[in-house]
Residue, then its C-alpha position, 0 to 999 in steps of 0.5 A: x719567697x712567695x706563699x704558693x696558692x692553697x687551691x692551686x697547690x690542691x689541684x696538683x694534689x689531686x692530679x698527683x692521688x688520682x694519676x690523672x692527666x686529664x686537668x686543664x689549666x692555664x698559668x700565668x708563671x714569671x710572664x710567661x703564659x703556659x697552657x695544657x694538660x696536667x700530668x701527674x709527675x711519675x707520667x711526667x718523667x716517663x713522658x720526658x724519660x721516652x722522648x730523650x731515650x728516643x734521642x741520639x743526642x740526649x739519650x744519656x740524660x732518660x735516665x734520670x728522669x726514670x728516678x722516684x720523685x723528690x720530696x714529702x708533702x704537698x706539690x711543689x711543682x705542675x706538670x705539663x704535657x700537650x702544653x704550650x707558651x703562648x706568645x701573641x695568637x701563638x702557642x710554642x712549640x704547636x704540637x705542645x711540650x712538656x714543662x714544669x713550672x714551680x707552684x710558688x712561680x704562679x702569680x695567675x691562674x684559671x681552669x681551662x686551657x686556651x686553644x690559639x690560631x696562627x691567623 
């Protein structure tokens, strides 16, 4: 197991004290290119939480994302919202999801997200 980067890992602590959404990163994370907004994650399971409870299908699953979050001590995980995987000059899915990527899984990483074209 990989050592999480410190600075990385006091970003997502400032995101969680501040309950701020409003940190744009960019992750390199098991080859996969993720990009958007950080949330901190009480937002995240809410955000999560309202778009199950509005599915007939997975509704049952909104509850559990209701539940506090996990653990003491530093982040161990960033949470994205209005974020997309980028694949070529594609960003997945385009209107952008919500992803949660373990901190210790991030090889890369840069402030800022990367906007994308379909042309």
């Amino acid at each position: 197991m990989s050592k999480p980067d410190e600075l990385l890992v006091d970003i997502a602590a400032l995101v969680e004290s501040g309950q701020s959404n409003q940190m744009s990163l960019t992750v390199v994370a098991c080859g996969a290119v993720i990009t958007g907004r950080l949330a901190p994650e009480s937002v995240w399971r809410q955000r999560v939480s309202e778009v199950l409870a509005d599915s007939a299908r997975l509704s049952d699953f909104s509850a559990m994302f209701t539940a506090a979050a996990h653990g003491e001590g530093p982040p161990r995980y960033l949470h994205f919202h209005v974020a997309r995987i980028l694949q070529g000059t594609v960003g997945i899915p385009e209107t952008g999801g919500m992803y949660r990527v373990a901190i210790e899984d991030v090889s890369a990483w840069t402030i800022g997200d990367f906007s994308y074209s379909d042309h």
